[in-house]
C-alpha positions as a printed NumPy array, in Angstrom:
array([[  -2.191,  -93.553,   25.537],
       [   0.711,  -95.352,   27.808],
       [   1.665,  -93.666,   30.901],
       [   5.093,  -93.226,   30.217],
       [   3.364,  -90.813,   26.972],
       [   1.082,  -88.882,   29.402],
       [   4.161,  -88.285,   31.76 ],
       [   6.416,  -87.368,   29.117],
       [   3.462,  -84.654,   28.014],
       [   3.066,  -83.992,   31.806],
       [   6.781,  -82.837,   31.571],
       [   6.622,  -81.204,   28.489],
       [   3.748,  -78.677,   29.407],
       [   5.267,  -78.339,   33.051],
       [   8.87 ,  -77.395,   31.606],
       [   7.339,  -74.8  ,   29.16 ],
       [   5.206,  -73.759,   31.934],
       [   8.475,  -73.613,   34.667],
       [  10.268,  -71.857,   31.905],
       [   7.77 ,  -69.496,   30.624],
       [   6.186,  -68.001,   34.147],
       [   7.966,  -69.353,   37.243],
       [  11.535,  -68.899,   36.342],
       [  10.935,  -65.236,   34.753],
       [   8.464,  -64.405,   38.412],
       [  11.583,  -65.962,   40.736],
       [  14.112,  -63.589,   39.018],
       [  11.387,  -60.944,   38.869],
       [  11.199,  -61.796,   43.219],
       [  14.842,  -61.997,   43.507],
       [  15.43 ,  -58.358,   42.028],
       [  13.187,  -57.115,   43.895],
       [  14.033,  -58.119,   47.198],
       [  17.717,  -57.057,   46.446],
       [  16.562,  -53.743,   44.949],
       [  14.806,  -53.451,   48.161],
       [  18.031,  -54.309,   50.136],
       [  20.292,  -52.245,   48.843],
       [  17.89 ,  -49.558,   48.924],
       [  18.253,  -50.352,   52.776],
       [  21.624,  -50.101,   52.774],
       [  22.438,  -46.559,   51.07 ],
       [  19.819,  -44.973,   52.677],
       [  21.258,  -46.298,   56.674],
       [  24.818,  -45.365,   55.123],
       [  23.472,  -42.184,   54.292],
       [  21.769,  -41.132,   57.375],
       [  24.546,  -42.486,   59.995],
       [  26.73 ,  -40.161,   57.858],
       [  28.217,  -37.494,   60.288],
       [  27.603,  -34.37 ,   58.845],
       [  29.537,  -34.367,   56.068],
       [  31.675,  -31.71 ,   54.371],
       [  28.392,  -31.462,   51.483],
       [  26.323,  -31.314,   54.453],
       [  27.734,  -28.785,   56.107],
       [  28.38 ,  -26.542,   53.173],
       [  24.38 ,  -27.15 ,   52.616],
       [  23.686,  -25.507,   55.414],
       [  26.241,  -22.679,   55.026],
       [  24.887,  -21.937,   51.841],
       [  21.434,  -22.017,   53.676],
       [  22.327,  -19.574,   56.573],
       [  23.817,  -17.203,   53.419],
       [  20.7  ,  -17.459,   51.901],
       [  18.322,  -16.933,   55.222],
       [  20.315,  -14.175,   55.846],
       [  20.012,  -12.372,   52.637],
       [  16.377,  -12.564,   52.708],
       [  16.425,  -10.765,   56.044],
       [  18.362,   -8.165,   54.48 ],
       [  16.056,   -7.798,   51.589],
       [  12.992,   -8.008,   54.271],
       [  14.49 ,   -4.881,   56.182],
       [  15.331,   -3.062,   53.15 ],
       [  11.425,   -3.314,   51.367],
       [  10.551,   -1.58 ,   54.904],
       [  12.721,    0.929,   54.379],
       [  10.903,    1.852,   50.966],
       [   7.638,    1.436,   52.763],
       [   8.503,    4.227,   55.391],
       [   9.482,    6.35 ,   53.043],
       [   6.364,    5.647,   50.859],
       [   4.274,    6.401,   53.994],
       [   6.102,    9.42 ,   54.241],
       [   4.213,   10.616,   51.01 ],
       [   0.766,    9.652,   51.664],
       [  -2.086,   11.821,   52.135],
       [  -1.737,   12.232,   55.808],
       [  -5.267,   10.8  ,   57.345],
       [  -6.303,    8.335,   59.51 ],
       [  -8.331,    6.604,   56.655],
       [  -5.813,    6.223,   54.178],
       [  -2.913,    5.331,   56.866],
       [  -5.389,    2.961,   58.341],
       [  -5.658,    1.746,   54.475],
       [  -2.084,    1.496,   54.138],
       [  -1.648,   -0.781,   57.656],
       [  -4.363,   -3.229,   56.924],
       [  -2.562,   -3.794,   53.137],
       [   0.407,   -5.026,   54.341],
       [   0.167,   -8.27 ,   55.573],
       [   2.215,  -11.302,   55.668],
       [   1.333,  -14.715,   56.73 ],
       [   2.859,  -16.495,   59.817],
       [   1.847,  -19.887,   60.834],
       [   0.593,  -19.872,   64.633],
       [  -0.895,  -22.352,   67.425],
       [  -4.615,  -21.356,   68.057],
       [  -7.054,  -23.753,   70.334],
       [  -4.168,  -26.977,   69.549],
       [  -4.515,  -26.002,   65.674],
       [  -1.412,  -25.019,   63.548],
       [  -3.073,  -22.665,   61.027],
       [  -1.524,  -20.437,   58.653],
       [  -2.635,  -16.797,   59.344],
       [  -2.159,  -13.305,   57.756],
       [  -1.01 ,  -10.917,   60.305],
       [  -0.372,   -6.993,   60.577],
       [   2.728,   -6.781,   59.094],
       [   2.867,   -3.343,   60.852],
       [   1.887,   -2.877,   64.798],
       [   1.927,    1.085,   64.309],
       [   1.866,    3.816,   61.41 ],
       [   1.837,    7.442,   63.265],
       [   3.021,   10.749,   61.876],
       [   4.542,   13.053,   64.558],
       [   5.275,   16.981,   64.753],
       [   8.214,   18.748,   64.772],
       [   7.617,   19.158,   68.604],
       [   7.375,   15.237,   69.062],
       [   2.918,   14.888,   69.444],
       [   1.635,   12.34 ,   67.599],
       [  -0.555,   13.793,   65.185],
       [  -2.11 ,   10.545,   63.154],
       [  -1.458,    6.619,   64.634],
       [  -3.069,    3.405,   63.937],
       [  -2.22 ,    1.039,   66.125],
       [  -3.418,   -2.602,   65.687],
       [  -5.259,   -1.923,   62.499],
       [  -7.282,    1.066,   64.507],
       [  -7.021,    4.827,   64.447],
       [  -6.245,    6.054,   68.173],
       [  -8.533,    8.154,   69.603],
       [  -6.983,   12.183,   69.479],
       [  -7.342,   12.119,   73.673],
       [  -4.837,    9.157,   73.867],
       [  -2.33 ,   10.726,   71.545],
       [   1.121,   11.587,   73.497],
       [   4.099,   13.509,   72.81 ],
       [   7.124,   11.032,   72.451],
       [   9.852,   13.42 ,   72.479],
       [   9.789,   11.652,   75.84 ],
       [  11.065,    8.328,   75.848],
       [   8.101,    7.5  ,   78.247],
       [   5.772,    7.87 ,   76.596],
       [   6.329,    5.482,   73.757],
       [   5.071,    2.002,   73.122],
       [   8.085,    0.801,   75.411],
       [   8.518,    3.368,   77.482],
       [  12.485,    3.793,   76.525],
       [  12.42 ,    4.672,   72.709],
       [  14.145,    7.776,   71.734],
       [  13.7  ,    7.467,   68.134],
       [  12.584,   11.075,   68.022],
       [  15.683,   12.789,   68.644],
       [  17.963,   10.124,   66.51 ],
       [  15.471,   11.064,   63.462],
       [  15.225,   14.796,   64.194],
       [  18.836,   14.638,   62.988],
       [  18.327,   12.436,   59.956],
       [  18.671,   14.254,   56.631],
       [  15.785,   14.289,   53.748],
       [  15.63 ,   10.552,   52.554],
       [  17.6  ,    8.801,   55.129],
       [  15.978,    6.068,   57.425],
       [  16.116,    5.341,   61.009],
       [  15.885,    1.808,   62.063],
       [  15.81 ,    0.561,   65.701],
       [  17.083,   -2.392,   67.172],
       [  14.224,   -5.292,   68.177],
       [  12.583,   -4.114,   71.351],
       [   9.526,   -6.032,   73.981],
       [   9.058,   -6.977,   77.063],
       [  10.897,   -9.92 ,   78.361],
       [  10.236,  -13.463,   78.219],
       [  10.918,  -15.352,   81.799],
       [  11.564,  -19.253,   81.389],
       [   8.594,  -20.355,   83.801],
       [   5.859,  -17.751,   81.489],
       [   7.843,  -18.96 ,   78.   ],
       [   7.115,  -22.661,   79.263],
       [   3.772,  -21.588,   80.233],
       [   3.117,  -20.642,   76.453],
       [   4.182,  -17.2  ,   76.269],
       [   6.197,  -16.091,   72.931],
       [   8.393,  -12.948,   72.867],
       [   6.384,  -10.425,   70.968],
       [   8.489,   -7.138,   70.043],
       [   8.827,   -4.504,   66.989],
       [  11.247,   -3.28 ,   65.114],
       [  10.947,    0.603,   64.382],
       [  11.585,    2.085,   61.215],
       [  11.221,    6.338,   60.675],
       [  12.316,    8.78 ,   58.252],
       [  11.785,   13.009,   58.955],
       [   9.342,   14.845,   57.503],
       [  10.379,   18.553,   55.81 ],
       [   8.613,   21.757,   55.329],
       [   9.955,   24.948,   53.494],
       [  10.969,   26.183,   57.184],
       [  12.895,   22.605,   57.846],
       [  12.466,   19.606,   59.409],
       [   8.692,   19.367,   60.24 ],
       [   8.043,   15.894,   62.105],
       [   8.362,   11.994,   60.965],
       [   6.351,    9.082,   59.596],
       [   7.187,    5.718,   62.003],
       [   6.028,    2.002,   61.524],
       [   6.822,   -0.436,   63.699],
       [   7.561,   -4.054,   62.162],
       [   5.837,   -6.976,   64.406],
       [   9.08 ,   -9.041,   65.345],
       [   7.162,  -12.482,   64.637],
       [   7.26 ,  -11.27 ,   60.78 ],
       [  11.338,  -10.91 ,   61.273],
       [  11.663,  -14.032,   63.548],
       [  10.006,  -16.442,   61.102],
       [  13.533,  -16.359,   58.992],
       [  14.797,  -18.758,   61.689],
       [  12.087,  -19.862,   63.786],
       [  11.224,  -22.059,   60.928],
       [  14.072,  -23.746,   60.077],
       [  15.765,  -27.142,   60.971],
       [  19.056,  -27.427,   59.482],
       [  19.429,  -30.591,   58.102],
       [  15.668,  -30.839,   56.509],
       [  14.903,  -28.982,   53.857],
       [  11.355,  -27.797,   54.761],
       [   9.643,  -25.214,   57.131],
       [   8.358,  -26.608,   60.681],
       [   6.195,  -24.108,   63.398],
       [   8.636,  -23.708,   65.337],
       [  12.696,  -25.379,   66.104],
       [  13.054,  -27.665,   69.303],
       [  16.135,  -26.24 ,   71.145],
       [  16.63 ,  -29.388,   72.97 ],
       [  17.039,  -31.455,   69.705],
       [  20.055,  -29.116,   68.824],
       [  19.364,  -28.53 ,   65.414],
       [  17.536,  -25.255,   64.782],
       [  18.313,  -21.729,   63.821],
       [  18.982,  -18.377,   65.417],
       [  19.55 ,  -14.632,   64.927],
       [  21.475,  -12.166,   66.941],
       [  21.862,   -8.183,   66.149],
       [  25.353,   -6.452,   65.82 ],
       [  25.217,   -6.072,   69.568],
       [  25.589,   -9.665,   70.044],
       [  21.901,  -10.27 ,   71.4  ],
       [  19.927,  -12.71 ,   70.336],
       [  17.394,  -11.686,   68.456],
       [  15.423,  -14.739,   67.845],
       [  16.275,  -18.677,   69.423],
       [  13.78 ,  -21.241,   69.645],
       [  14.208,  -20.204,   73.926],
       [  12.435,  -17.124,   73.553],
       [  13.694,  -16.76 ,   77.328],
       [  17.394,  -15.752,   75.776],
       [  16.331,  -13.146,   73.636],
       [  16.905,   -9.227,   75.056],
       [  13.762,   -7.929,   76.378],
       [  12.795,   -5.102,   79.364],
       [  11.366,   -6.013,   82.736],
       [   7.79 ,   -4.577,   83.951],
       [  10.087,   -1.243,   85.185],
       [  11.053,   -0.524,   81.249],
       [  14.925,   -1.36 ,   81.941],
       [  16.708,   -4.054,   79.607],
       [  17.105,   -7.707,   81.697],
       [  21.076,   -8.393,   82.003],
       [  22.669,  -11.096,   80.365],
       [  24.344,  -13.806,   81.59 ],
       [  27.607,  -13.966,   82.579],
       [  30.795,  -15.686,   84.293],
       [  29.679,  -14.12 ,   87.635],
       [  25.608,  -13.274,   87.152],
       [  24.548,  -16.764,   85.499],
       [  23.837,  -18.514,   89.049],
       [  21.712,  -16.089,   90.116],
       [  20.073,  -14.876,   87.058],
       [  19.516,  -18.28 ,   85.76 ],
       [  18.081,  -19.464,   89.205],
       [  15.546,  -16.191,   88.841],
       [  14.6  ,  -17.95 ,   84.922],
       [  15.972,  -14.823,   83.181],
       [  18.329,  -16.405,   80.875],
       [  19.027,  -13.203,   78.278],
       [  22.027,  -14.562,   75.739],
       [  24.959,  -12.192,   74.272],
       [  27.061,  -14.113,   72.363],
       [  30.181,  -11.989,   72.777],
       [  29.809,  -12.162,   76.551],
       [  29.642,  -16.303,   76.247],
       [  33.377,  -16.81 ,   76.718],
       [  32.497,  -18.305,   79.814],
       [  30.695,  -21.074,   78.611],
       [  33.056,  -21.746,   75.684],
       [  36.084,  -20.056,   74.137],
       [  33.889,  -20.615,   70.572],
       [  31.354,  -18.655,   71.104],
       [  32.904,  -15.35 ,   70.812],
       [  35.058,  -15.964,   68.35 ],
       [  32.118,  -17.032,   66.144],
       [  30.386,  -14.213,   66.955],
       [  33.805,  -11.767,   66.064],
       [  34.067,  -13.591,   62.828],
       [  30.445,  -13.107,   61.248],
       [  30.451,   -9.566,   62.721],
       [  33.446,   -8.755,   60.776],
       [  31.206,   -9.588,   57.349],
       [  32.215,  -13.412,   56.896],
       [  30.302,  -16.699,   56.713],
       [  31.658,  -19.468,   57.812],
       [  31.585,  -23.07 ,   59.894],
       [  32.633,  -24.373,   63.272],
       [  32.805,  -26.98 ,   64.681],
       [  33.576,  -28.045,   68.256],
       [  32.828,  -29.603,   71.903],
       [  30.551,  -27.76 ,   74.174],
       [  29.043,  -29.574,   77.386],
       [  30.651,  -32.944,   76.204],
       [  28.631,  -33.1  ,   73.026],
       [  30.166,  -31.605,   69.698],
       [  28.775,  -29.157,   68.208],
       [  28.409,  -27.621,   64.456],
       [  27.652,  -23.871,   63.689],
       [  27.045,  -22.094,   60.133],
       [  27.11 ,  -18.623,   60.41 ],
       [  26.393,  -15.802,   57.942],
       [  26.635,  -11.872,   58.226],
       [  22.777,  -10.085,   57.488],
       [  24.091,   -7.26 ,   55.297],
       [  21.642,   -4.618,   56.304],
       [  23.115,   -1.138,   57.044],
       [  22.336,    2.207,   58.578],
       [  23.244,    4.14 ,   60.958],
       [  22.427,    2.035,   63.959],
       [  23.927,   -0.973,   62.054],
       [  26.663,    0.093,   60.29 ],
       [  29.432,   -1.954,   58.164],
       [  30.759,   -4.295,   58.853],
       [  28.78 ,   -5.974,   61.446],
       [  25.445,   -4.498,   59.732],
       [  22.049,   -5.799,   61.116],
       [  23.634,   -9.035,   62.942],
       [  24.425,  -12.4  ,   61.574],
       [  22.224,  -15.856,   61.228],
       [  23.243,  -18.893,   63.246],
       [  22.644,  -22.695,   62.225],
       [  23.45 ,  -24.82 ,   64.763],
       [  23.274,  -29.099,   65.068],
       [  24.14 ,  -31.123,   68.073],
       [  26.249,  -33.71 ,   65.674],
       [  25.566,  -36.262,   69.128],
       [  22.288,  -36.056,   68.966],
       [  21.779,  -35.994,   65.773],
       [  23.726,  -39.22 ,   64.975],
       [  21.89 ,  -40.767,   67.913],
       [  19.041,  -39.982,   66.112],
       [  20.058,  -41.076,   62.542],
       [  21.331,  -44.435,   63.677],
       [  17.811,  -44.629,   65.531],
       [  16.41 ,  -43.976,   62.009],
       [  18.806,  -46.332,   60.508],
       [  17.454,  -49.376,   62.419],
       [  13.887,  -48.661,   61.431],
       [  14.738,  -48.611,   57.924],
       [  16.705,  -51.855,   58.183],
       [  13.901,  -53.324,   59.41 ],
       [  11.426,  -52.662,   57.333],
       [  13.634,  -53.437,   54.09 ],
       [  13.806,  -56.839,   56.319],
       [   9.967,  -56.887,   56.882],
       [   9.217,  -56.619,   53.131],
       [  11.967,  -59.348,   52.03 ],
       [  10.358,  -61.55 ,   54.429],
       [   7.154,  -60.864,   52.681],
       [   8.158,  -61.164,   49.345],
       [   9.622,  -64.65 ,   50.286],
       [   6.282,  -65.397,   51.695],
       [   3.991,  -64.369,   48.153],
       [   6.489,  -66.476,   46.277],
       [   6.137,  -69.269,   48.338],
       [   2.496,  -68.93 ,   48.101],
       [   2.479,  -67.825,   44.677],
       [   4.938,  -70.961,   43.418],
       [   2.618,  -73.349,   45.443],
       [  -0.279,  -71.776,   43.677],
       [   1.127,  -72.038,   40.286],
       [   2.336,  -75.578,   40.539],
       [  -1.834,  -76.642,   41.047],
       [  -2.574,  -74.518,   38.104],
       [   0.222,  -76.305,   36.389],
       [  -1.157,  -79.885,   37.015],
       [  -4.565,  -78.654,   36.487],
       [  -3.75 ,  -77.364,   33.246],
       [  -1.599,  -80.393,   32.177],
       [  -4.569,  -82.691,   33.617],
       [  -6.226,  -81.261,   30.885],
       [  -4.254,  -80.795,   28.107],
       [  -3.877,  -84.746,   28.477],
       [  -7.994,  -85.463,   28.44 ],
       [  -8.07 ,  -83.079,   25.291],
       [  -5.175,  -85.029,   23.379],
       [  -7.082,  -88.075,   24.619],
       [  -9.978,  -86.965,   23.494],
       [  -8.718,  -86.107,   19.835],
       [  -7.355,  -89.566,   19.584],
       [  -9.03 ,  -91.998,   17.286],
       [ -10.76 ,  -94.832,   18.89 ],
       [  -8.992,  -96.99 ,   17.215],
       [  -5.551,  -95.392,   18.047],
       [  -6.89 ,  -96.117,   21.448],
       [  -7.47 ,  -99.369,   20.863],
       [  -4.   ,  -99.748,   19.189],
       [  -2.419,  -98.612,   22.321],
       [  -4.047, -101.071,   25.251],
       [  -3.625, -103.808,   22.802],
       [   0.377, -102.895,   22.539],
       [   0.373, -102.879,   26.126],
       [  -1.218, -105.808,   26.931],
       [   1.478, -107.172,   25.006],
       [   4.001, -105.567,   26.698],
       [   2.294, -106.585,   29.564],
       [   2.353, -110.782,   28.783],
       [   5.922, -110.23 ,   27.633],
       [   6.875, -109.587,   30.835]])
């Protein structure tokens, strides 16, 4: 066969071959790499996004939503008071009751994050109508009858200042006492030491007898199971982490009706007593120096004028029952708040402050800083893997074009091969001719 005949079947095979494999993988490459792109693109436009109004109405929604479960927490321990207040009253089956209700709380043990389930309640007792304590389990145990006080006297409670006796003593059949969050006090130099704010939350309904009122039934709530609401949370993601980082801005917080906080990712600025049973100040315009200087940094919102105008009038607003956003400067950063009331009532929260209200705050500086950090990454990886895929097709087209001229190497030996001889012959002698023409 002439070599103009093998290079025009050379041509033929390695057109259908181009056409049938490397022009569909190129396009297939090309798609790619700009699917890959523009994924790059919407996802860095999305994340330098400033918060926007979605975004913030996310979290709104999310603070509304935190802070109705807190208000359906509180109110399931109201009905388990009062269904402790009709069970048979010994140690076994109070002791029964405690160890049942547990809830699980994620905790740090030995550099571990493990999930754990905890004492939901700290203390069960039943009490007289003279104040003794009668029954308690404290810590999943039954107290020993010697140890047993009489806490008609503040002193002698758990922390030394609780008069819950004499608020219940004047509760009707049915109605339920609740405290507000009580511990000791966390200083900043223990808190960065390790040490966590650990506190309860009483709850207590009276006890009658055909002569009257006859005693109570208490349990007191471990404050971790009430802190977790917000402890918990980041803002802007959607999960559950151990526990917020204040200094990133973006966590969540609670503070009661009194404008304490009740939970912060600081433990050192939530309301707690000192070793002498008396409540640790707050800051304020003329105590912060000093107090902050000593690392007791207790926070009441309503008292945080000082710091910024904002902070009170946030505070006024949720306490008056409404959710809401804000959005302003505080230390030269701006600053983003979501706020919603926790509609939990009784007589030590009544309407319409109730319970407190739930706090979501971001540091919108930081977190752009952040999400233009995260932007870059992203840009360069789509980058990195464009790169690559321009590297396989180079490779890849390199590869196929020996597979091609392998393949049309033989294709032309097997059409050779199923030429007659004489066709062969045929041929040279044609281009011998061709060959003395010229």
């Amino acid at each position: 066969m002439s070599e103009m005949k093998k290079d025009k079947q050379l041509f033929t095979v390695g057109r259908i071959f181009f056409l049938l494999i490397v022009i569909p993988l190129s396009l297939m490459a090309l798609l790619i790499a700009n699917g890959i792109f523009k994924f790059g693109d919407a996802v860095k436009e999305r994340t330098v996004t400033v918060l926007d109004q979605k975004s913030q109405e996310d979290i709104k929604v999310r603070a509304i939503n935190v802070a109705e479960e807190i208000a359906d927490f509180l109110r399931d321990r109201e009905k388990d008071v009062l269904i402790a207040s009709i069970l048979p009253a010994n140690e076994s089956t109070y002791k029964e009751f405690v160890n049942k209700n547990r809830k699980p709380l994620w905790v740090k043990q030995n550099g571990n994050i493990i999930r754990v389930s905890e004492l939901l309640y700290s203390e069960i007792a039943m009490i007289n109508k003279a104040g003794d304590e009668v029954i308690k389990i404290s810590n999943g145990e039954a107290v020993p009858k010697s140890k047993l006080l009489n806490v008609s006297n503040p002193a002698n409670t758990l922390f030394k200042t609780e008069d819950f006796f004499a608020k219940v003593k004047k509760l009707s059949k049915g109605e339920i006492y609740a405290s507000h969050v009580v511990g000791r006090y966390v200083d900043r130099d223990d808190f960065t030491k390790g040490k966590r704010f650990r506190g309860i939350i009483r709850f207590a309904t009276p006890l009658f007898d055909q002569k009257g009122f006859a005693g109570l039934i208490t349990l007191a709530v471990d404050s971790r199971h009430l802190t977790r609401f917000t402890d918990n949370i980041v803002p802007t993601q959607p999960g559950y982490v151990l526990r917020a980082d204040a200094e990133s801005g973006n966590y969540a917080y609670m503070v009661d009706n009194r404008g304490f906080f009740i939970a912060h990712p600081n433990d050192y600025h939530i309301e707690g007593l000192d070793p002498s049973g008396m409540p640790v100040p707050p800051l304020t315009d003329k105590t912060s120096a000093v107090l902050s200087k000593e690392g007791r940094e207790v926070l009441n919102v309503n008292l945080m004028g000082f710091m910024d105008p904002a902070f009170p009038e946030i505070a006024k607003d949720a306490e008056s029952g409404h959710a809401g956003t804000k959005t302003f400067t505080f230390g030269g950063r701006t600053q983003f708040i979501a706020y919603a009331p926790i509609k939990y009532y009784s007589a030590e929260y009544p309407k319409p402050a109730g319970f407190g209200w739930i706090g979501m705050n971001v540091d919108i500086s930081k977190f752009n800083a952040y999400a233009a950090s995260t932007a870059k990454k992203i840009q360069n990886e789509a980058k990195s893997w464009i790169t690559t895929i321009i590297v396989i097709m180079i490779i890849a087209a390199i590869l196929l074009f020996l597979i091609l001229a392998l393949l049309a190497r033989g294709i032309t030996r097997s059409i050779e091969a199923e030429i007659p001889v004489e066709s062969q012959d045929a041929a040279r002698f044609y281009d011998d001719e061709d060959e003395e023409d010229k």
